[in-house]
MARVO-30123 format. One record per residue (C-alpha): residue number from 1; residue in one letter; x, y, z. Coordinates in nm, 4 decimals. Layout:
// residues N
num:residuo:c1:c2:c3
NUM:A:X:Y:Z
...
This chain:
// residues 104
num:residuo:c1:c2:c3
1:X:10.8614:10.3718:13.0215
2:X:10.7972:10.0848:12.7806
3:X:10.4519:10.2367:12.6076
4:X:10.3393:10.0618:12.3306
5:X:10.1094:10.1095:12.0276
6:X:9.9293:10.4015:12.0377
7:X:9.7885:10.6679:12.3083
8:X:9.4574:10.6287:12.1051
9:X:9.2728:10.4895:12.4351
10:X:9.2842:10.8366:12.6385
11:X:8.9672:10.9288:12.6994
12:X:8.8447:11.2920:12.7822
13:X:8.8810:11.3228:13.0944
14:X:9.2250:11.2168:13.0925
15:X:9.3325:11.4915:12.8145
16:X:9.1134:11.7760:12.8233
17:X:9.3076:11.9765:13.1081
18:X:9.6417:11.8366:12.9739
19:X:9.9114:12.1295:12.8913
20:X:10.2068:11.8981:12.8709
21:X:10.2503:11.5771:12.7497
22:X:10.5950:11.4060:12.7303
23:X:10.6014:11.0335:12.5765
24:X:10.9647:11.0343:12.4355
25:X:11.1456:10.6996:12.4552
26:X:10.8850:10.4721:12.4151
27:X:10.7496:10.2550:12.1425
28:X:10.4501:10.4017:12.0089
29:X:10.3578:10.3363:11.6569
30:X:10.0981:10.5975:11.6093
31:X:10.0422:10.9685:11.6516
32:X:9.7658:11.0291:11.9269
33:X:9.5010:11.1303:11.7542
34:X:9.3236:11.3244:11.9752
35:X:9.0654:11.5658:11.8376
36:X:8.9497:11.8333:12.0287
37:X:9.0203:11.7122:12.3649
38:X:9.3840:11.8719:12.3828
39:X:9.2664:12.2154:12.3138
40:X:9.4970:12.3162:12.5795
41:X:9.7761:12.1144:12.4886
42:X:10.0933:12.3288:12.5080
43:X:10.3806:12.1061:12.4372
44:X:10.3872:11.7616:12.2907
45:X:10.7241:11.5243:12.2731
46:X:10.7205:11.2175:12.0853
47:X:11.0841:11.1655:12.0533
48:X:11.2372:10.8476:11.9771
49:X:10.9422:10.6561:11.9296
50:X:10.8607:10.4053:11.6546
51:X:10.5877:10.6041:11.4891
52:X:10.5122:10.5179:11.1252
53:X:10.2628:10.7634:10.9259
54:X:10.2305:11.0587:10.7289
55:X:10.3588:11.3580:10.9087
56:X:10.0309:11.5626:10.8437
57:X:9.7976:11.2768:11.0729
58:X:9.6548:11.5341:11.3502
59:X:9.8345:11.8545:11.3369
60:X:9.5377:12.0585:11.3108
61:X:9.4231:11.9530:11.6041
62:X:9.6891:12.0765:11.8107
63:X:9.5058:12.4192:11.8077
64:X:9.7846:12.5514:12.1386
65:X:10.0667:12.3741:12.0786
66:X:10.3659:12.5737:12.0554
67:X:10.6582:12.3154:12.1272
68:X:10.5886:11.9945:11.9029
69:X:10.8878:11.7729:11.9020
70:X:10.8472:11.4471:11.6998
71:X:11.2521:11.4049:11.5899
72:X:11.3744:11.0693:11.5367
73:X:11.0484:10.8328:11.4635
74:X:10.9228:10.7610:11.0952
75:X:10.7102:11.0336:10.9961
76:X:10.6968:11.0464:10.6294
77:X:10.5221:11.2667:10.3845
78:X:10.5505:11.6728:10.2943
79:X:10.4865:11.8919:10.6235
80:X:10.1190:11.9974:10.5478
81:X:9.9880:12.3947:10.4826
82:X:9.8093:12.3325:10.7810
83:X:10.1649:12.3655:10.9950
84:X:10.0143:12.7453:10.9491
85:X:9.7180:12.7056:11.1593
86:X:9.8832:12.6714:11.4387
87:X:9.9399:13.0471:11.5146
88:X:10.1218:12.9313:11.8692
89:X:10.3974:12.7601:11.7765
90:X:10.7237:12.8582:11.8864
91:X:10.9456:12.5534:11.8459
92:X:10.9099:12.2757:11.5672
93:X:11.1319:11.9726:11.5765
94:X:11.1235:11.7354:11.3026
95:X:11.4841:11.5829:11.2389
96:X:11.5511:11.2658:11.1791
97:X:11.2172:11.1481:10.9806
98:X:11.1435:11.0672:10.6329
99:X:10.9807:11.3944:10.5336
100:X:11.0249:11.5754:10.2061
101:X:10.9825:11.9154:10.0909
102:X:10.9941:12.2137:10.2486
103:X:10.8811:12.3869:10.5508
104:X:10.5511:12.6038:10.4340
């Protein structure tokens, strides 16, 4: 695929059933910021994607998640204490970023 921008224009219907979502390879620029309409979200790849914000931009959110993959883009920042909150995760990839710090 060629997606651009952002996934910002999903509406509810679209999302709130959603378990997997796999957007690698593209040319997003933003994290979807979703809310609570991916309360069943289960795994979420952004890979290789041109995404350009702090690292902490709608984590909480991801209330099911337990595979977030968002290696090679431009998150920047410290990994947030809210990484904790998300009691599901199994599998956290985050290589190739600009992040600092350390994993809380």
């Amino acid at each position: 695929n060629r997606l651009t921008d952002s996934l910002l224009h999903l509406g509810d219907n679209e999302t709130s059933s959603l378990h997997y979502l796999n957007v690698s390879y593209n040319n997003l620029t933003s994290f979807p910021l979703f809310g609570t309409r991916l309360q069943k979200l289960e795994t979420l790849d952004l890979t290789s994607n041109q995404i350009n914000q702090d690292v902490s931009v709608g984590l909480a959110d991801l209330s099911s998640i337990q595979d977030l993959i968002l290696s090679n883009n431009f998150f920047y920042g410290s990994i947030p204490n809210t990484i904790r909150s998300l009691v599901r995760l199994e599998r956290l990839h985050l290589d190739h970023n600009h992040l600092i710090g350390t994993i809380p």
